[in-house]
C-alpha positions as CSV (number, residue, x, y, z in Angstrom):
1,X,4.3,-18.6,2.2
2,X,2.7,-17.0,5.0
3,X,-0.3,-17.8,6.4
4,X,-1.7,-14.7,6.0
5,X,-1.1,-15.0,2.4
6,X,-1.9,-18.5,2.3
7,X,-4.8,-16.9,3.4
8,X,-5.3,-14.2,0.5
9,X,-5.5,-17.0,-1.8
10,X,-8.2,-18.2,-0.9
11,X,-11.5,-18.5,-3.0
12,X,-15.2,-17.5,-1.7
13,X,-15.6,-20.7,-3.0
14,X,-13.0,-22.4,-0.9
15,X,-14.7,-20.5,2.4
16,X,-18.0,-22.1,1.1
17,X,-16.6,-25.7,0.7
18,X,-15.0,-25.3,4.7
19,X,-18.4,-24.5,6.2
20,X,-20.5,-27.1,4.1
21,X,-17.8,-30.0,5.9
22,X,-17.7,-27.9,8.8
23,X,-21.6,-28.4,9.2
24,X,-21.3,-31.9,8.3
25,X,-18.6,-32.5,10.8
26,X,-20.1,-31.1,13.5
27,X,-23.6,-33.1,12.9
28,X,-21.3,-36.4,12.7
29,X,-19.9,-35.9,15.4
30,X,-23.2,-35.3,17.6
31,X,-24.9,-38.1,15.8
32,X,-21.5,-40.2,17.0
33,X,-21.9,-38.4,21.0
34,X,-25.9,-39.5,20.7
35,X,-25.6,-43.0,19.6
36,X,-22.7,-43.5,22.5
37,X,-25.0,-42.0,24.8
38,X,-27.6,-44.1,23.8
39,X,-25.9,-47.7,24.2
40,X,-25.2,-46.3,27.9
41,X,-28.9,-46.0,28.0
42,X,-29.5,-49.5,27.0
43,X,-27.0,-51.1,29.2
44,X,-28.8,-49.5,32.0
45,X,-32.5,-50.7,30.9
46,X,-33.3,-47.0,30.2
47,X,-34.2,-47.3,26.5
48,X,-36.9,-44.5,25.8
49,X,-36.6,-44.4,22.1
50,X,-38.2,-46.7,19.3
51,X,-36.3,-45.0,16.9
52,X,-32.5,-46.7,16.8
53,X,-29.6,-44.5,17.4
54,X,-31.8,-41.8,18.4
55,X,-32.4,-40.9,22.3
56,X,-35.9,-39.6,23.8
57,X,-37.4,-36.9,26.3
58,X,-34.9,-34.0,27.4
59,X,-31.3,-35.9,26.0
60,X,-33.3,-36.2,22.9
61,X,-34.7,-32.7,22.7
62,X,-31.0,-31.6,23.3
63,X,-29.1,-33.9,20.5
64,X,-31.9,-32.4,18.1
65,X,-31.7,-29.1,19.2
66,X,-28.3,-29.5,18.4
67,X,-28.5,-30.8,14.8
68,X,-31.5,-28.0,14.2
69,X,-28.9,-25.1,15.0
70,X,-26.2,-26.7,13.1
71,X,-28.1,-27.1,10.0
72,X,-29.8,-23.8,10.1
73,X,-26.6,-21.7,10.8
74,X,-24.8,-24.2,7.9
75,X,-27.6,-22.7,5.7
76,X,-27.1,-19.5,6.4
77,X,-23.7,-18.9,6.3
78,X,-23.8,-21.0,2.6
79,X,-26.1,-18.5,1.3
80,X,-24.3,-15.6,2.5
81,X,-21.0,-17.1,0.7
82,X,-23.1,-18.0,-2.0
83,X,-23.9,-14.3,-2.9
84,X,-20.2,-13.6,-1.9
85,X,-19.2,-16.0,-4.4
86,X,-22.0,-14.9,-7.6
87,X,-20.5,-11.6,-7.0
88,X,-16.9,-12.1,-7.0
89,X,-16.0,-12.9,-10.9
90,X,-15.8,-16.6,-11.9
91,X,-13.2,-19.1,-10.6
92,X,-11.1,-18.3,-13.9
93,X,-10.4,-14.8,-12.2
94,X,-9.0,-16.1,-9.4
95,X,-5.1,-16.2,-8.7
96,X,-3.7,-19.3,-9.6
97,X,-3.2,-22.0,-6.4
98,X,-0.1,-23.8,-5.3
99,X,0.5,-27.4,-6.3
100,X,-0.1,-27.8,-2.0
101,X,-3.6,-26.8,-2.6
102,X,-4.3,-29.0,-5.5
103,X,-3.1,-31.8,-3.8
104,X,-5.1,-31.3,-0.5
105,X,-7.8,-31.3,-2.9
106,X,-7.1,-34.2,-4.4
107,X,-6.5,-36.2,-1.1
108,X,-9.9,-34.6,0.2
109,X,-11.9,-36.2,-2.7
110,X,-10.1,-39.5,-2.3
111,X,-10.8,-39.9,1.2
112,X,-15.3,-38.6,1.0
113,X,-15.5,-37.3,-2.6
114,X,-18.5,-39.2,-3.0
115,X,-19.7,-37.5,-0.4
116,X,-18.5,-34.0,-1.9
117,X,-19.8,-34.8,-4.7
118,X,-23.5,-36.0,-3.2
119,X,-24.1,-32.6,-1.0
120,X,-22.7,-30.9,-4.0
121,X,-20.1,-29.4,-1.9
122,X,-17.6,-27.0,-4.2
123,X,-14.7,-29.0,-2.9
124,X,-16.0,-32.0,-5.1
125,X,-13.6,-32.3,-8.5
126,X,-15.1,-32.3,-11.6
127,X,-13.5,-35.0,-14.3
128,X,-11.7,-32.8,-17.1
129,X,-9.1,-33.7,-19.7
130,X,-6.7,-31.7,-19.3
131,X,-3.5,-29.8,-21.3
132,X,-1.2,-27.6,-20.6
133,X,-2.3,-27.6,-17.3
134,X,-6.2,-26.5,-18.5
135,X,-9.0,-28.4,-18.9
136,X,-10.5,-28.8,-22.4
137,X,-12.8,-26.4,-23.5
138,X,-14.2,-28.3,-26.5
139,X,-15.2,-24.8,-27.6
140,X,-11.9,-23.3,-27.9
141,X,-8.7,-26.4,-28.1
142,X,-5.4,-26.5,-28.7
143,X,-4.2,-25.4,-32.0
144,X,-3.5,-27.5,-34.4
145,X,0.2,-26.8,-35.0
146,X,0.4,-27.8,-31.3
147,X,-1.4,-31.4,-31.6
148,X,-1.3,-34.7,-33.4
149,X,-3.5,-37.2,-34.2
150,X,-1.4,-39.7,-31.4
151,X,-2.7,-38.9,-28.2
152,X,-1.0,-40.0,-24.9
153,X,-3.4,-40.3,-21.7
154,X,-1.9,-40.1,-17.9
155,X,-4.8,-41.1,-15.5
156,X,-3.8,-40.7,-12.0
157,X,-4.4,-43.0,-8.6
158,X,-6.3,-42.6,-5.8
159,X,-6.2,-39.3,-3.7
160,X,-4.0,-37.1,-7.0
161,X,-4.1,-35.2,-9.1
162,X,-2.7,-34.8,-12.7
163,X,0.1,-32.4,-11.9
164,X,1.2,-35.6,-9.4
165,X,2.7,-37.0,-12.4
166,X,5.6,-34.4,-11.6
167,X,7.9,-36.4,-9.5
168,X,11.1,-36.5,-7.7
169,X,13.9,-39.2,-8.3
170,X,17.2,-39.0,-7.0
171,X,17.1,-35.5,-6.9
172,X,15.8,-34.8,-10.0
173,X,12.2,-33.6,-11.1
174,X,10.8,-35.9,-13.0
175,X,7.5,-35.5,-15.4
176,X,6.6,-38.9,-16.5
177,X,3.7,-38.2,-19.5
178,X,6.0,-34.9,-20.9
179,X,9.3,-37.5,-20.9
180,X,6.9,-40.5,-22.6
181,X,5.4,-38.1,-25.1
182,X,8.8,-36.6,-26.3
183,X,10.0,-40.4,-26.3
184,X,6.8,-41.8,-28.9
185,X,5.7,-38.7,-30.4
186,X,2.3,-38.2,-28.8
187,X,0.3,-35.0,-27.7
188,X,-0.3,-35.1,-23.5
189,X,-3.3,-35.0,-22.0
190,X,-4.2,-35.8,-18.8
191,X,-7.2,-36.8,-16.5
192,X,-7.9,-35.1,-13.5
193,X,-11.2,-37.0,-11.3
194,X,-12.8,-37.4,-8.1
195,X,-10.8,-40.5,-6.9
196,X,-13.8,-41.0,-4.0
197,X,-16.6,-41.7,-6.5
198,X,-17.1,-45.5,-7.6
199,X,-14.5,-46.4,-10.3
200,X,-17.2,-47.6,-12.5
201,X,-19.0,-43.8,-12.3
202,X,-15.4,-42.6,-13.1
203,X,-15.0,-45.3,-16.2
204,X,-18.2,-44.1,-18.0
205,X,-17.4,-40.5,-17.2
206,X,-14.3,-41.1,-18.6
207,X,-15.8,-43.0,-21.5
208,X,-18.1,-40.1,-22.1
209,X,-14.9,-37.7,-22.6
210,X,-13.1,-39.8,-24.9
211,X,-16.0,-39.8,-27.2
212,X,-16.3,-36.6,-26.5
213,X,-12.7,-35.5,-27.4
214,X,-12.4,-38.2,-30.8
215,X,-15.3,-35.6,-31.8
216,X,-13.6,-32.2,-31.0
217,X,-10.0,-32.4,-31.4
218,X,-8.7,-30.4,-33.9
219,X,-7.3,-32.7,-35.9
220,X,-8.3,-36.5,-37.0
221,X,-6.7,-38.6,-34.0
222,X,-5.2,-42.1,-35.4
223,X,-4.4,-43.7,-31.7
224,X,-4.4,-43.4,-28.2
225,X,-2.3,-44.6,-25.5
226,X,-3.4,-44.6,-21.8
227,X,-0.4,-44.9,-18.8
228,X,-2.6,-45.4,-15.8
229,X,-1.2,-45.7,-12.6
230,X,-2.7,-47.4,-9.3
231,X,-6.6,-47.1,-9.1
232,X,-6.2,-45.1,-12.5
233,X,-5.7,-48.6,-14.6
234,X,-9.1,-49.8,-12.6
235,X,-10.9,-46.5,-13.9
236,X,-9.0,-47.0,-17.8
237,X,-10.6,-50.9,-17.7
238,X,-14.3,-49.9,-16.4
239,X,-14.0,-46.8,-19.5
240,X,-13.1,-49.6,-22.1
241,X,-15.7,-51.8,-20.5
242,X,-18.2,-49.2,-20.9
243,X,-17.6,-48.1,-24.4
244,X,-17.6,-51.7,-25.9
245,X,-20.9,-52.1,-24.2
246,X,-22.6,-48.8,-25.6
247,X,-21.0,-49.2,-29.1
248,X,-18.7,-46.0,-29.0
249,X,-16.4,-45.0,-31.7
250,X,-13.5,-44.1,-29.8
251,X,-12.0,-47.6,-28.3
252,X,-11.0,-48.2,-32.3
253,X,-8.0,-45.6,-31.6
254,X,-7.2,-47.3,-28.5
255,X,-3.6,-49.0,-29.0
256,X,-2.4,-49.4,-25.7
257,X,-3.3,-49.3,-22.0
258,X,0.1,-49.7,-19.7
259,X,-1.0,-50.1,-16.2
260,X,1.4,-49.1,-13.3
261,X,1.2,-50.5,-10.1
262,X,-2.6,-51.2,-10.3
263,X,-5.1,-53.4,-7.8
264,X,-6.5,-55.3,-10.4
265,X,-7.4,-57.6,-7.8
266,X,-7.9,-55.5,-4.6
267,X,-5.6,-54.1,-2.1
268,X,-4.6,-56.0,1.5
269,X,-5.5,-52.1,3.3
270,X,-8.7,-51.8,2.3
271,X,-9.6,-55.4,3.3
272,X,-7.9,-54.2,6.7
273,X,-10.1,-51.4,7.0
274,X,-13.4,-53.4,6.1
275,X,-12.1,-55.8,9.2
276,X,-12.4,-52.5,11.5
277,X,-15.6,-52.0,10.3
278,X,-16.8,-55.3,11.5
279,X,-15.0,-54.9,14.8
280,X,-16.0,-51.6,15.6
281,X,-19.8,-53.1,14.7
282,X,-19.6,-56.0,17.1
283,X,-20.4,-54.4,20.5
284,X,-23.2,-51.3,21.2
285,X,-20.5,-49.5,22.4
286,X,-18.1,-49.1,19.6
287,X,-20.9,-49.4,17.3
288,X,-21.4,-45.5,17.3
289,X,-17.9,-45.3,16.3
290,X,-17.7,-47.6,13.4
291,X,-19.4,-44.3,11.8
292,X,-15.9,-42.7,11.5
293,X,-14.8,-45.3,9.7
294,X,-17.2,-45.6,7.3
295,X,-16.7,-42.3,5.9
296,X,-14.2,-43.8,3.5
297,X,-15.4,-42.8,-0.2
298,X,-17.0,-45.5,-2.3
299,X,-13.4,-45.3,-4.7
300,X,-11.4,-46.6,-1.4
301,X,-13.7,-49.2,-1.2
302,X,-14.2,-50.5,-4.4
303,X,-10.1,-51.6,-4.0
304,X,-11.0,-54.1,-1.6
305,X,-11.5,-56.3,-4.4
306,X,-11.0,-54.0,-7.7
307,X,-14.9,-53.4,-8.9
308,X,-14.6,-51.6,-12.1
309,X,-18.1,-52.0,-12.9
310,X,-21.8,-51.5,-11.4
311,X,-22.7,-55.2,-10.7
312,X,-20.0,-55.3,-8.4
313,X,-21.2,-53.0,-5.9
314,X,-25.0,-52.3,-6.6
315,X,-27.8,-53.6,-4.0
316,X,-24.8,-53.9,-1.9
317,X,-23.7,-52.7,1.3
318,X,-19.7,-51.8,0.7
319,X,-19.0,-51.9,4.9
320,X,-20.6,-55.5,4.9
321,X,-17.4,-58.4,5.4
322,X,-18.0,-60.6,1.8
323,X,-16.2,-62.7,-0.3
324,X,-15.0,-61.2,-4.0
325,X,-17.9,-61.2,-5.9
326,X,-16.9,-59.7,-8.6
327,X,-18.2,-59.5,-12.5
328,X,-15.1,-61.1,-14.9
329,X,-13.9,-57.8,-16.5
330,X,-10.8,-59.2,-18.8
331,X,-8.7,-56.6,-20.5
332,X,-9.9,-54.7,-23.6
333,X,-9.8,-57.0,-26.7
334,X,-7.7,-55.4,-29.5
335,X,-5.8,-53.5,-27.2
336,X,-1.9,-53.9,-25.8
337,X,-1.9,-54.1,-22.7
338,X,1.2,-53.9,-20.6
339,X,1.5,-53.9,-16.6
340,X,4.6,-52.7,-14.1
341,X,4.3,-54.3,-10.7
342,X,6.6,-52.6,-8.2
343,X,8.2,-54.3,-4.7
344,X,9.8,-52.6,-2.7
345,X,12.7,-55.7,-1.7
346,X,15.3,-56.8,-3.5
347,X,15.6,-59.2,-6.3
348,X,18.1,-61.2,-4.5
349,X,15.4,-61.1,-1.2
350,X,13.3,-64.0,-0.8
351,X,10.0,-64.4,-2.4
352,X,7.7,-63.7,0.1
353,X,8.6,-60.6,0.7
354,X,8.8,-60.2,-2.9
355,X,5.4,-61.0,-3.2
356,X,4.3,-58.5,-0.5
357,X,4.8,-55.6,-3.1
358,X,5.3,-52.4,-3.7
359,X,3.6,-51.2,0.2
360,X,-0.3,-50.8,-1.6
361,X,-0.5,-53.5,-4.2
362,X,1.1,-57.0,-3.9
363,X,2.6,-58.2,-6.6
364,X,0.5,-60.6,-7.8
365,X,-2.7,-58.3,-7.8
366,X,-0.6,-55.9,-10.2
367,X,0.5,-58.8,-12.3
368,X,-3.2,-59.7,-13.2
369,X,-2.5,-63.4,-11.1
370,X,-6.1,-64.8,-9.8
371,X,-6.1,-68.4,-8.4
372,X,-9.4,-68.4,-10.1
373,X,-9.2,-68.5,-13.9
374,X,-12.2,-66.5,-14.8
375,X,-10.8,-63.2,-13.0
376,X,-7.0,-63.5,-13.7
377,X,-5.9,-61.1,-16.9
378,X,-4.2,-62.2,-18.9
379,X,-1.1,-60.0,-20.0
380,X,1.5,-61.7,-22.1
381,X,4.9,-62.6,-20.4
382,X,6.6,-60.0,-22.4
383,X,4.1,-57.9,-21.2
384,X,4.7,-57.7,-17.5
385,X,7.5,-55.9,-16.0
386,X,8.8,-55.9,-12.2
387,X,10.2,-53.4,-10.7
388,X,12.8,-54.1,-7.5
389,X,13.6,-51.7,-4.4
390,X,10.6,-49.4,-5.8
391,X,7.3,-48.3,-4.0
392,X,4.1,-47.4,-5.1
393,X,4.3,-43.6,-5.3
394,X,7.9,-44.2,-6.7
395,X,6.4,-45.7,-10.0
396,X,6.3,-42.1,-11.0
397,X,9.7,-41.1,-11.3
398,X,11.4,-44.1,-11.9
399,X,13.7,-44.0,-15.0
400,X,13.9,-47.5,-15.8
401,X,9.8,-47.3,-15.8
402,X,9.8,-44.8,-18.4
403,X,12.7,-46.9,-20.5
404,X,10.7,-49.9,-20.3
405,X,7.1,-48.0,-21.4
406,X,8.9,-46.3,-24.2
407,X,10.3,-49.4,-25.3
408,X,7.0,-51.3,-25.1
409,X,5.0,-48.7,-27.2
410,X,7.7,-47.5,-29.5
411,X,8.1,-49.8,-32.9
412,X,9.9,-52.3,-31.4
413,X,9.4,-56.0,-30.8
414,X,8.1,-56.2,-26.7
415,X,11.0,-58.0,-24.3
416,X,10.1,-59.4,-21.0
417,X,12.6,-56.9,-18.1
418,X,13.6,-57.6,-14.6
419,X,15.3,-54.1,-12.9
């Protein structure tokens, strides 16, 4: 497509959502130009300023003047959209956007949709169930000739969406929750969430809509299944923790969770990025910069451990280096719950780089393993499956993923798999 029809398809909306991170760009960076400026200051015994990270007399009237423009002319060109925008029809008028666009959404919101979602930026994703490729409107859902009362739930990962469950292998396109459904039966649905927001906010949300939907669907729903992938299972655990503790009604359908390629105990690349913010913090020079990054979204950084709950990151500050303090979260009681945990080397290679996993999550964080007893789940040996010469993204599409979920929540009798 064209760029000049790329750019046809774009929303008043979307214009709106460009200039709000535009303006917040530009004031980062000048906030990052003024706090550099200012630890050259205070090399040179020139401090002028009480105020930290803020410089005084003429470089300060400048830096401010700066900001005062910025945020005034952000202002003003929001309102303008804004009545663009009221006047334009609703977003259901729109044409429909490509799968590309989704997806840069999604990535967006993984990487700051906390902070999307904070300055209420349009770019921030709303959590919806979704069928069909539409969200729910519990005013008007699915017929009933087109539903059961067996429900299958795909929760995506960190930076998708739920039309990433469409994958690729070998050649072939692959849609993992339409396969799994034909397979056991179910009706689809899927979550779609902003990936940047804690992943305990996501879990009651989530919770919320559950109860929500055992309400509204057309027809009585006997059970639910959940196939979670990556920081989805996180997000599926913190929803069941959160229902048991409020005494909701719809955990009693819940028959199975199977969790694909999930941190349950953190992820080695957000512990990295934690270690950069340290660095970056040690000298006044690079200290300006340890801004950029810490505008990783509160989701990327509850992986450093796996927090699926409030405790574990309230009163806290998430770019401080700490030890895992987590709560003890174990799975759901009553539920089957069933993990994949994908690496990408052989089964013939050697352990450790077994262990190493699938690129995102070693294996033993997928597997539930904690060297401390309180924190390790425990899923049942004939409950764990490990996938060989497989990455994280490639959970998706794999065949012999699909055979082995299918053949874990069909009637059958569970058996432990190698592939």
């Amino acid at each position: 497509m064209s760029l000049l029809n790329e750019i046809k398809l774009l929303r008043v909306a979307d214009l709106r959502g460009i200039a709000q991170l535009a303006t917040r760009a530009v004031a980062g960076v000048t906030s990052v130009a003024e706090g550099l400026h200012l630890a050259v200051l205070n090399s040179m015994g020139l401090r002028g300023t009480t105020a930290p990270e803020r410089t005084s007399g003429l470089t300060g009237l400048v830096y401010r003047s700066v900001h005062g423009v910025t945020q005034a002319t952000g202002k003003s060109i929001d309102l303008v959209l804004a009545g663009l925008q009221a006047g334009s029809g609703s977003a259901a008028d729109s044409p429909r956007h490509s799968l590309e666009r989704e997806a840069v959404l999604a990535a967006l919101n993984g990487v700051i949709g906390d902070q999307l979602a904070a300055s209420k930026n349009v770019f921030a994703i709303p959590m919806s169930l979704r069928y069909q490729g539409e969200a729910l409107n519990w005013q008007a859902l699915p017929s009933v000739p087109a539903t059961s009362g067996k429900l299958l739930i795909m929760v995506h990962g960190l930076c998708m969406n739920d039309l990433q469950c469409h994958a690729r292998h070998r050649g072939l396109a692959i849609e993992q929750g339409a396969e799994l459904a034909a397979a056991l039966g179910c009706t689809p649905l899927y979550l779609r969430y902003n990936s940047g927001l804690h992943v305990s906010l996501n879990g009651r949300e989530l919770s919320a809509q559950l109860e929500q939907l055992l309400a509204h669907w057309p027809v009585k729903i006997d059970e639910i299944s959940i196939v979670a992938h990556s920081m989805g299972g996180l997000v599926a655990r913190s929803a069941c923790h959160y229902a048991r503790r409020e005494a909701l009604r719809w955990p009693g359908c819940l028959k199975s969770i199977v969790f694909l390629g999930t941190p349950h105990h953190g992820a080695p690349l957000e512990r990295a990025g934690n270690w950069v913010d340290v660095l970056l913090g040690s000298t006044s020079y690079t200290r300006p910069f340890a801004a950029l990054g810490q505008l990783r979204s509160s989701g990327i950084t509850d992986l450093r451990y796996g927090f699926v709950v409030d405790e574990d990151w309230q009163d806290r500050d998430r770019f401080r280096k700490t030890t895992d303090q987590r709560q003890s979260v174990p799975l759901p009681a009553g539920v089957a719950c069933y993990t994949v945990a994908a690496t990408r080397a052989t089964q013939r290679s050697v352990m450790a780089d077994r262990l190493l996993g699938d690129g995102l999550v070693p294996l033993h964080s997928a597997l539930g393993y904690h060297d401390e007893a309180g924190l390790t789940l425990a899923f049942a040996p004939a409950r764990q499956c490990i996938v060989y010469s497989t990455n994280h993204l490639e959970l998706l599409g794999s065949s012999a993923v699909t055979r082995q979920i299918v053949q874990w929540l069909a009637p059958a009798t569970p058996k432990r798999v190698r592939v």
